[in-house]
C-alpha positions in Angstrom: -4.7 -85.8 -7.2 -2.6 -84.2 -4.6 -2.2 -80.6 -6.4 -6.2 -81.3 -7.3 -6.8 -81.5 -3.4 -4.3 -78.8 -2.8 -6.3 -76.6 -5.2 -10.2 -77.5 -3.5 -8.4 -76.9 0.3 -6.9 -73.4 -0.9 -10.1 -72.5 -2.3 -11.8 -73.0 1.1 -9.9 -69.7 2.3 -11.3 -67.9 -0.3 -15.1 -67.5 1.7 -13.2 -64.1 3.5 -12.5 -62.4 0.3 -15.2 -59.4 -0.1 -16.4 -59.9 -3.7 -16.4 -56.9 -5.5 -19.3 -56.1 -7.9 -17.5 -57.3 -11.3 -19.0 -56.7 -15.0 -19.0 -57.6 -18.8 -15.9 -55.5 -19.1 -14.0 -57.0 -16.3 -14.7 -60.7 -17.6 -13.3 -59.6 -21.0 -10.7 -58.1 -19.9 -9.8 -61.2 -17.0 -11.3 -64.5 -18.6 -10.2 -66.9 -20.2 -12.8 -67.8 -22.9 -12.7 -70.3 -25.9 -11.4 -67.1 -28.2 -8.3 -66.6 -25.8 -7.7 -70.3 -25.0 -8.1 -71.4 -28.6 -4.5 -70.1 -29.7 -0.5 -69.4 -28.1 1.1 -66.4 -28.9 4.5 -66.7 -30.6 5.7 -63.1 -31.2 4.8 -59.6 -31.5 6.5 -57.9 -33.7 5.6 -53.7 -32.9 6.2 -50.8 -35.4 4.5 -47.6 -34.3 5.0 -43.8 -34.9 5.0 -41.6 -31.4 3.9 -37.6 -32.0 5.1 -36.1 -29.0 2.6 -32.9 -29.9 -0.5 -34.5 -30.0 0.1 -37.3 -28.0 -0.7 -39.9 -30.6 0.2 -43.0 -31.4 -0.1 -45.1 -34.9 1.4 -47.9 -36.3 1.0 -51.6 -36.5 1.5 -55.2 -34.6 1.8 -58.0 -35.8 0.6 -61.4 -34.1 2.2 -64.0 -34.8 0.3 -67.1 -32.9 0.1 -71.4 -32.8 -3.7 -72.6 -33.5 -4.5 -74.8 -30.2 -8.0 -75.6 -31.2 -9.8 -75.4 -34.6 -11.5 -71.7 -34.5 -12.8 -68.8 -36.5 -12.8 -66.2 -34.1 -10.3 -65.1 -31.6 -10.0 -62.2 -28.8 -7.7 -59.7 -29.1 -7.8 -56.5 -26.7 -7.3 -52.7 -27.3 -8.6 -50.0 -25.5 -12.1 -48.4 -27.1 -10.7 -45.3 -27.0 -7.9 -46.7 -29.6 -9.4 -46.3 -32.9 -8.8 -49.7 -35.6 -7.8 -49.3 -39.0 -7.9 -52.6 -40.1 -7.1 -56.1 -39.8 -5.2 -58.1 -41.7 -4.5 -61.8 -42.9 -2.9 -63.8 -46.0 -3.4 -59.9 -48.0 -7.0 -59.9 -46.8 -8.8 -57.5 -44.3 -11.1 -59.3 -41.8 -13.9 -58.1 -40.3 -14.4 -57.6 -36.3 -16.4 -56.9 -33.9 -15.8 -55.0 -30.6 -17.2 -55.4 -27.0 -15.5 -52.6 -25.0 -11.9 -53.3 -25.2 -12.5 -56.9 -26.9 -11.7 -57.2 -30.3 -13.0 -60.3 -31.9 -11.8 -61.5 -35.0 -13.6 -63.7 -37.4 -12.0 -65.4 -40.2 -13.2 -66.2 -43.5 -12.4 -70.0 -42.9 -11.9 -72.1 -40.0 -7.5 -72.1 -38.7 -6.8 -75.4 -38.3 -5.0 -76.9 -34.7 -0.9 -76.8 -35.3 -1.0 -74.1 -37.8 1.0 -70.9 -37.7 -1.0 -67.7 -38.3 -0.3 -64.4 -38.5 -1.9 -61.0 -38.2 -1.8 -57.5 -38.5 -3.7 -54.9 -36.9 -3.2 -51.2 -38.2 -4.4 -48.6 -35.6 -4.1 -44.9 -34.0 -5.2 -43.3 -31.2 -4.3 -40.9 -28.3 -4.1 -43.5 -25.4 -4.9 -43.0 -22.1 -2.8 -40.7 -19.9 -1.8 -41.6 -16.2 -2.3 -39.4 -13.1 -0.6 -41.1 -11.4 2.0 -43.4 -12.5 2.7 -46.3 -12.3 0.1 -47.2 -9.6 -2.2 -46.0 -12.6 -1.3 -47.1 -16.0 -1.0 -45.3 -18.8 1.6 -42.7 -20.7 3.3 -40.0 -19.2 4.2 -36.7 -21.1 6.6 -35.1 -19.8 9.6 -32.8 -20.4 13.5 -32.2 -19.5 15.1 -29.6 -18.2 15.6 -28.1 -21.6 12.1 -28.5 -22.4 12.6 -31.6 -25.0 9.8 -34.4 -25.0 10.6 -36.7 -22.3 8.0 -39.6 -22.9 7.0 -43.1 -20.6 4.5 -45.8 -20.4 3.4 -47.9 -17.4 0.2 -50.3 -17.3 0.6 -52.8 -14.8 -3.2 -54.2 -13.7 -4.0 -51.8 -16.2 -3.1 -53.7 -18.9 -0.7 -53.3 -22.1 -4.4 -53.2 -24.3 -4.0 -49.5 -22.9 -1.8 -48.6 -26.1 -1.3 -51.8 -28.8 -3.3 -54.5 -29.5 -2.4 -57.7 -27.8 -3.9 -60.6 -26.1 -4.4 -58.9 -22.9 -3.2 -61.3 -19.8 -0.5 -62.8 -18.1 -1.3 -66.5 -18.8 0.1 -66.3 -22.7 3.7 -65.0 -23.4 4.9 -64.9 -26.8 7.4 -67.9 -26.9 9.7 -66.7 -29.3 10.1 -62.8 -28.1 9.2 -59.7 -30.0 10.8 -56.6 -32.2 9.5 -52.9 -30.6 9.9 -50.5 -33.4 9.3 -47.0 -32.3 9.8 -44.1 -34.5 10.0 -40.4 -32.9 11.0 -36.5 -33.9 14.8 -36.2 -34.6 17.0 -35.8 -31.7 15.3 -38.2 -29.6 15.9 -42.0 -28.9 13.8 -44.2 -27.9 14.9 -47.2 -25.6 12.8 -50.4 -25.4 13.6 -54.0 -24.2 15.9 -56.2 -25.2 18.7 -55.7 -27.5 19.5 -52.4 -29.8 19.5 -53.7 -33.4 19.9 -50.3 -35.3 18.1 -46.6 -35.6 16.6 -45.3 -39.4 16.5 -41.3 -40.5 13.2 -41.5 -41.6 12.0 -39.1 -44.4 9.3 -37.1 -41.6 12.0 -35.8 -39.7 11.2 -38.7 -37.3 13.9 -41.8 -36.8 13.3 -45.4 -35.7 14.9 -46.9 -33.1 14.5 -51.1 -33.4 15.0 -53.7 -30.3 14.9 -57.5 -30.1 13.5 -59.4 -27.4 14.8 -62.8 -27.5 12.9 -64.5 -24.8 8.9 -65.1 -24.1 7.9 -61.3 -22.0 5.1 -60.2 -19.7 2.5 -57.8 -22.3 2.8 -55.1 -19.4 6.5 -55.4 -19.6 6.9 -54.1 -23.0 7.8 -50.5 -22.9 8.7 -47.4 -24.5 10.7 -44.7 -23.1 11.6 -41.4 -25.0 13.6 -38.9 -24.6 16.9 -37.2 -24.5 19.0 -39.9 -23.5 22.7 -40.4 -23.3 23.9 -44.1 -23.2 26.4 -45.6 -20.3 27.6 -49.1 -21.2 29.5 -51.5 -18.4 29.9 -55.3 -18.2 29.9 -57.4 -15.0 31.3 -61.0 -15.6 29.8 -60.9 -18.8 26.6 -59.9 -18.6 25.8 -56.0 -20.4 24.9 -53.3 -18.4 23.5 -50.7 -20.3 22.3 -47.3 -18.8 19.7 -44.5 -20.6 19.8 -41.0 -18.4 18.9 -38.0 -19.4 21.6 -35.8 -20.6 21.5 -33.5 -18.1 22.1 -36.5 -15.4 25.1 -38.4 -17.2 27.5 -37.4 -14.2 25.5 -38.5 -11.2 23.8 -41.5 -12.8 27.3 -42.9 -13.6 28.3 -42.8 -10.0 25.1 -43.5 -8.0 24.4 -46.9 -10.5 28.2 -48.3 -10.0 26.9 -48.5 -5.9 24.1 -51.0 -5.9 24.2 -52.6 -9.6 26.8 -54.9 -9.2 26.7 -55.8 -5.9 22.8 -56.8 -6.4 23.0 -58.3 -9.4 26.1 -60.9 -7.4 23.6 -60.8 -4.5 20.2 -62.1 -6.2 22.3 -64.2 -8.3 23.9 -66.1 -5.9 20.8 -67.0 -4.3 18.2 -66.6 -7.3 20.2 -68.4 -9.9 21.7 -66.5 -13.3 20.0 -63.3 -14.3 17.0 -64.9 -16.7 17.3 -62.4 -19.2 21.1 -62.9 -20.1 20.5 -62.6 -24.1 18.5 -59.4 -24.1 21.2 -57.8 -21.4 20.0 -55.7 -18.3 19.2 -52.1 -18.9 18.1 -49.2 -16.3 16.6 -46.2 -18.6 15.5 -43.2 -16.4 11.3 -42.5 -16.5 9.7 -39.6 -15.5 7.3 -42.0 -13.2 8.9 -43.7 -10.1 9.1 -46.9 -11.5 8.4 -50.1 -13.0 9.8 -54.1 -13.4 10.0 -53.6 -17.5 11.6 -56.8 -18.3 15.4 -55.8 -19.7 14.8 -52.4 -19.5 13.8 -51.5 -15.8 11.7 -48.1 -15.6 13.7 -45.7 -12.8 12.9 -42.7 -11.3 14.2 -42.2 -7.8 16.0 -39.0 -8.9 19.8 -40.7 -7.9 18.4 -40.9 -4.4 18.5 -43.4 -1.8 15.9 -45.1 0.1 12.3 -44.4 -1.6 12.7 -40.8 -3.0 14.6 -40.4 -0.2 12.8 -41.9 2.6 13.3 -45.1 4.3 9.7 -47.3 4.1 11.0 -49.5 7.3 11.3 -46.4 9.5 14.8 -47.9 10.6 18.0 -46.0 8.6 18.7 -49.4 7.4 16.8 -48.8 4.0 18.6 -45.5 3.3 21.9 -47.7 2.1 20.7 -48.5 -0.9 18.5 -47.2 -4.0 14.8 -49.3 -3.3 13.7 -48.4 -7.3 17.4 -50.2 -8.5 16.8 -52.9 -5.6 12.9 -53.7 -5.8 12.5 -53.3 -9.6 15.6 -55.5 -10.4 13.8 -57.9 -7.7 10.9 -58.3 -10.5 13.7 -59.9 -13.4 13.2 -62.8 -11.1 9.9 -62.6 -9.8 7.0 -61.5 -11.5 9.4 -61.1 -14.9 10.8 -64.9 -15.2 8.4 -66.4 -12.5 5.0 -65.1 -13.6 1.2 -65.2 -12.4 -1.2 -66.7 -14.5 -4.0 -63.9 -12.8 -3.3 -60.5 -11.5 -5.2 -62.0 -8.7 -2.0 -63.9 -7.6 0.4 -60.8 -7.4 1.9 -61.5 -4.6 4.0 -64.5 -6.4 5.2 -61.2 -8.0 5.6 -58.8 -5.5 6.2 -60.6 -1.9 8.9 -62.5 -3.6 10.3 -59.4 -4.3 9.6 -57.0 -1.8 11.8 -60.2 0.0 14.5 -59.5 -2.6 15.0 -55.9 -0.8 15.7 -57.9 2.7 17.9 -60.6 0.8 20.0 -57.7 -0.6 20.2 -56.4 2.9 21.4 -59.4 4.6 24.2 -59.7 1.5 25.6 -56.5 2.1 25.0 -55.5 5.5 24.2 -58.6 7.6 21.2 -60.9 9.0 20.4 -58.3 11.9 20.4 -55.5 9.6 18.0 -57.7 7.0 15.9 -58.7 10.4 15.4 -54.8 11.6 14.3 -53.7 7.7 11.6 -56.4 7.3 10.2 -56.1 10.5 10.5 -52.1 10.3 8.2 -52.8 6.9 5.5 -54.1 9.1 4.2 -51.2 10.3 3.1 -50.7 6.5 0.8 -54.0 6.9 -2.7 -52.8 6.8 -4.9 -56.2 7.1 -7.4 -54.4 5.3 -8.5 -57.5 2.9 -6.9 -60.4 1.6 -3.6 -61.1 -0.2 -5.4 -63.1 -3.1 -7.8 -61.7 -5.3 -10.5 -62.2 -7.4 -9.5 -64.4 -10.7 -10.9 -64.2 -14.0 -11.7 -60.5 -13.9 -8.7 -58.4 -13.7 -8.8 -58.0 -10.3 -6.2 -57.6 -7.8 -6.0 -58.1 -4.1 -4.8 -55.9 -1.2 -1.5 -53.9 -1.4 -0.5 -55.9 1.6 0.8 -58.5 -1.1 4.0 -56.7 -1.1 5.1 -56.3 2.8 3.1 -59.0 4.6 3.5 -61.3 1.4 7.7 -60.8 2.5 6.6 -61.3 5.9 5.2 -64.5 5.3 8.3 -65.7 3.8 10.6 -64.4 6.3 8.1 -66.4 8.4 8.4 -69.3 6.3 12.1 -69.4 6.9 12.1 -69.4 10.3 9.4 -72.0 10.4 12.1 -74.3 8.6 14.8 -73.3 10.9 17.9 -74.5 8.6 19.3 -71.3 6.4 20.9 -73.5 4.2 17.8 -75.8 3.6 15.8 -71.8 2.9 18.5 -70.5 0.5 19.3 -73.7 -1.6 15.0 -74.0 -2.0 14.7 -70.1 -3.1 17.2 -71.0 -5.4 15.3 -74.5 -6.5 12.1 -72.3 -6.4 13.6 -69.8 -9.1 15.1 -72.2 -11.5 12.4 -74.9 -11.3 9.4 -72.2 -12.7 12.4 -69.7 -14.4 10.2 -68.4 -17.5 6.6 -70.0 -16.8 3.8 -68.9 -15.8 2.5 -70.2 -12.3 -0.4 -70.1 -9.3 -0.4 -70.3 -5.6 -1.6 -73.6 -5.4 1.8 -74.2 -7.5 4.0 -72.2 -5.0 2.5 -74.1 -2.0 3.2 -77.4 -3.5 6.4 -76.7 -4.3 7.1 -75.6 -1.1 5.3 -78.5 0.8 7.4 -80.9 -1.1 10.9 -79.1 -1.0 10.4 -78.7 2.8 8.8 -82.3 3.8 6.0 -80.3 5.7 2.5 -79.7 5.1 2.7 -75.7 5.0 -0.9 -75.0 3.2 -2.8 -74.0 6.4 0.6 -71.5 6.7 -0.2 -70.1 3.3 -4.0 -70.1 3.8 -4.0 -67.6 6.5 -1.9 -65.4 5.3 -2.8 -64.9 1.7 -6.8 -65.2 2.3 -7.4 -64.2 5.7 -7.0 -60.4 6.6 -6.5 -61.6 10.3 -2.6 -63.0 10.7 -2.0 -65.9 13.1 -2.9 -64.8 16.9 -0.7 -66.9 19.8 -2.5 -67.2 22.8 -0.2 -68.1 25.9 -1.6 -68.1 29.2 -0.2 -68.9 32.7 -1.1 -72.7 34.5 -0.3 -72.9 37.7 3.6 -72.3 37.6 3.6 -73.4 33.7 1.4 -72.1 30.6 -0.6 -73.1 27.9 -0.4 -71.6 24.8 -2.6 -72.0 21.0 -3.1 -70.3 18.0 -5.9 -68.4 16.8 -6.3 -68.5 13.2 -9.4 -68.3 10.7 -8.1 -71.5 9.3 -8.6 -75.0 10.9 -5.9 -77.4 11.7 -3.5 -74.8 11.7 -0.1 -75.8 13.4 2.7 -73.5 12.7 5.7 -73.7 14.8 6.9 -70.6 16.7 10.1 -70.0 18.8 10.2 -68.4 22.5 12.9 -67.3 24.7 12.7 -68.1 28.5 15.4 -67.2 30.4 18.5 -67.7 27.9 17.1 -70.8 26.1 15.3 -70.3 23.0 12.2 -72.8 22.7 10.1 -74.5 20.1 6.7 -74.7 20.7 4.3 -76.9 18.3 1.4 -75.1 18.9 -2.2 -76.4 17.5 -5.6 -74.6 17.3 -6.2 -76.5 20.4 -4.9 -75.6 24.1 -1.8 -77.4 25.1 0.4 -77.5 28.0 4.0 -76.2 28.2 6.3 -78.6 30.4 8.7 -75.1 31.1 8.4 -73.5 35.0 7.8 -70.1 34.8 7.1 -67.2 37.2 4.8 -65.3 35.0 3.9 -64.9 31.5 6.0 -62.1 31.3 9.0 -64.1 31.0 8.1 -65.8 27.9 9.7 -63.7 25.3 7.8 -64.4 21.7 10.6 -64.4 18.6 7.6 -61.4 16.4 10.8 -60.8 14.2 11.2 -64.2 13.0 7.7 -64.9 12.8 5.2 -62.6 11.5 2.2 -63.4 14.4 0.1 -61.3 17.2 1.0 -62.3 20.7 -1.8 -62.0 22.9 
């Protein structure tokens, strides 16, 4: 009843969000209809050809899935532009029918609940090429410096239906992990997630290169990446480190990975809990995109620089100590990769958690002040433009502001509880308690509410659906002040800390005017803590 009352009051804030105009497509593509719903994915199991020439891909996957409710039909997704083959089950083809990038299925007799089904659909195509990756998905074609095929794939929002056929969204991994089988021209690798099981001289002049993914994966994590690659192996207290660079940058990738890997994997560790992915190791492989959270085999392309391509995003020097792509991508193994929204629409329980994971590095390495000056520097990035959250059940995300002002709020957060040790031991709770499941904000605010003892949904409200953030009026009374908040949401009582004189001060205020007990000259000596808490003063 609680979470069921959590989930109506959250829902309120939604009124701000400016619908966008959503169709057929986007409901396919988003929804979750009786032909999703009806069955769980248990595996994938991947084996395509890659021709580098004519940008084609073709090949097979096979589905291996749970029946959930008796059904004749289900949805699978791949792009229209990817071009079917066939279907098949128990040695016999099925027939289909497509609606855009839908695929529905029909079986000659109904699956029954509990059983284990499986499925293979043969298909080629030339998928869809990014402009601009990874903010738009698709394949990048690309080339080294000694003009050798240097090949990478990233569809995030976009979604994975871009180049294999897959039940298209977040809220269904396959439990039990999947095999990526990816055969290219000889003399290249090709390095996907997970584990490396073996390569096979095929008789095309092509080889395949196999990997094993143990545990359940995000669709959009599952990657290829091809090219030239030379291989760096480390260990760090037992967990493999494993390193794909191009050839040409063996020397400078060996040095520039030994200066953040290790020290952020103790870092998020200690206060995220043991790396999730332990049995499928943790790889970087260089892309030629900037890159992406592929779960065990993070995309990287910041050219061995530090900062963001060599800039820091706070504007303070403090971000040039590190490498953000290592830093914020790694973040994601933890937040977006074990921790996962059920709708794109909730990104920001992927990407504020870890755009926060680039502070919480900070403060392990170079102190609280230093994490302090960085997150607040990443303000100026905060564009209020729309709201955090989303539209759900149509592929749609919110604003970009889900990555700084989603950290903001839980820098904010922090300071509203005012006991370090009580923050860091529920981050850690946080992590463990939803490691490899799939998740919602109304889950993340009641988990919150309860680890803290506070009601902090008007908190969460504001800042995720409201483009306005939490406005603190003070003005002077006689030789005293009153003070409120202005907020969008009602009943909204955050706590915020002042400095008058040299004594810091907790003020409880409501949406309603109240009266400060403290003498004061003028309102100019009320010194408002904006670096602990994310607010407008006056």
């Amino acid at each position: 009843m609680k979470k069921l009352l959590l989930i109506v009051l959250f829902s309120i804030g939604m009124q701000e969000i400016n619908a966008q105009e959503t169709t057929r497509r986007d409901s396919l593509q988003g929804g979750l209809r009786f032909e999703r719903t009806c069955f769980d994915v248990l595996r994938y199991n991947l084996d395509i050809q890659v021709l580098p020439r004519t940008k084609k891909i073709e090949g097979h996957n096979e589905i291996v899935f749970k029946v959930i409710e008796n059904t004749s039909t289900i949805q699978i997704d791949l792009f229209e532009n990817m071009k079917i083959n066939s279907i098949e089950w128990n040695g016999k083809k099925l027939s289909y029918k497509r609606e855009f990038d839908a695929i529905f299925i029909k079986f000659p007799s109904e699956l029954t609940k509990e059983s284990t089904q499986s499925i293979k659909i043969y298909y080629e195509g030339n998928p869809r090429i990014a402009k601009n990756a990874p903010w738009d998905g698709g394949f990048v074609f690309s080339s080294d410096a000694k003009k050798q095929p240097w090949i990478g794939v990233a569809v995030q929002g976009t979604g994975s239906s871009l180049w294999y056929p897959v039940k298209d969204t977040q809220t269904d991994e396959p439990d039990n992990g999947a095999s990526v089988k990816v055969a290219v021209p000889d003399g290249l690798m090709n390095v996907s997630n997970g584990r490396f099981l073996g390569s096979e001289k095929l008789a095309n002049n092509f080889t395949r290169w196999d990997w094993e993914v143990k545990n359940p994966i995000n669709n959009y994590d599952i990657t290829i990446n091809i090219g030239d690659y030379v291989h760096i192996h480390d260990n760090h207290n037992g967990l493999d480190l494993d390193y794909y660079v191009l050839r040409e940058n063996e020397d400078k990738a060996r040095k520039h990975f030994a200066d953040d890997v290790k020290p952020m994997l103790d870092c998020f560790q200690s206060k995220f809990g043991k790396y999730p992915f332990w049995e499928d190791g943790y790889k970087l492989v260089e892309t030629p995109y900037l890159g992406m959270e592929h779960q065990s085999a993070v995309a990287y392309g910041n050219k061995y620089k530090k900062g963001y391509m060599g800039f820091d995003m706070s504007g303070t020097g403090v971000g040039m100590k590190f490498d953000y792509i290592t830093i914020h991508e790694t973040g994601h193994e933890w937040f977006g990769n074990s921790i996962t929204s059920k709708d794109i629409a909730d990104m920001w329980i992927h990407e504020g958690f870890t755009t926060y994971t680039e502070t919480v590095f900070i403060e392990c390495t170079q102190g609280y002040e230093a994490a302090m000056k960085y997150i607040n520097g990443q303000s100026k990035n905060v564009r209020n433009d729309k709201p955090i959250i989303g539209q759900f059940g149509v592929n749609r995300e919110g604003s970009g502001d889900m990555y700084y002002k989603g950290s903001l709020l839980l820098n904010t957060l922090r300071h509203v509880i005012d006991n370090d040790d009580k923050w860091w031991a529920i981050l850690l709770k946080y992590s463990e308690t939803y490691k490899k499941q799939i998740i919602d904000t109304p889950t993340v605010i009641a988990f919150f509410n309860k680890e803290t003892g506070k009601d902090l949904s008007p908190i969460f409200n504001q800042y995720l659906n409201y483009t306005a953030i939490p406005h603190l009026e003070i003005k002077g009374y006689k030789n005293r002040f009153q003070y409120r908040w202005k907020t969008n949401v009602t009943g909204f009582n955050m706590p915020v800390d002042i400095i008058i004189g040299d004594r810091k001060i907790r003020l409880l205020p409501t949406n309603e005017w109240k009266k400060a007990g403290e003498v004061i000259n003028s309102v100019n000596d009320i010194k408002v803590l904006t670096d602990k808490f994310y607010i407008k003063f006056n």
